[in-house]
C-alpha positions in Angstrom: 0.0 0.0 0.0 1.0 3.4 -0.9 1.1 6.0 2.1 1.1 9.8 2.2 4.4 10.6 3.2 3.6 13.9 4.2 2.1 12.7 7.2 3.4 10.0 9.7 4.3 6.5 8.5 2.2 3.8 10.2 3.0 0.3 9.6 0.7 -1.2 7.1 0.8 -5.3 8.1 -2.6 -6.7 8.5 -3.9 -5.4 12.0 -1.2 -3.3 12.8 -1.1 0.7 12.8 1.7 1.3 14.7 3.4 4.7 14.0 7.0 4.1 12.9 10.0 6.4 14.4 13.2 6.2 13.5 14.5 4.6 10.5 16.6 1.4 10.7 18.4 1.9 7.8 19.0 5.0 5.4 20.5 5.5 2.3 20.8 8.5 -0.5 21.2 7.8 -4.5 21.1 9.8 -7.0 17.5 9.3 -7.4 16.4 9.8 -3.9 16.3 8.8 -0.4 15.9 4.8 1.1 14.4 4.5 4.1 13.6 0.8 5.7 11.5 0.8 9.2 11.3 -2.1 11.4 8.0 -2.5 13.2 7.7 -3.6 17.2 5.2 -6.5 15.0 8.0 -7.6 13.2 7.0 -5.9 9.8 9.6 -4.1 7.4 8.2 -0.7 5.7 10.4 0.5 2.8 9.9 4.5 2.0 10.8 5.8 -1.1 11.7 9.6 -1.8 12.8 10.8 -5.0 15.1 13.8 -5.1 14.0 17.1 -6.3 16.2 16.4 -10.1 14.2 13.5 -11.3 10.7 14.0 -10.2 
């Protein structure tokens, strides 16, 4: 499922809404920003943020 990143990230597994915090794991390309979330239900969120240049 695709969230609004604008707002808060919630974890998306079935029956969980959990608000996520901190990122586990971050990383930059080119293209944009990585960012993987690990949930207190075990779930892994990926976000994906392009940069400004290739939107």
């Amino acid at each position: 499922m695709i969230q609004d990143l604008c707002g808060e990230n919630t974890c998306d597994a079935d029956g969980c809404e959990r608000a996520l915090t901190e990122p586990q794991l971050v990383f930059d390309t080119d293209a944009g920003r990585r960012a993987a979330y690990e949930c207190a239900c075990g779930a892994v969120t990926v976000t994906v943020v392009r940069s400004e240049s290739t939107r």
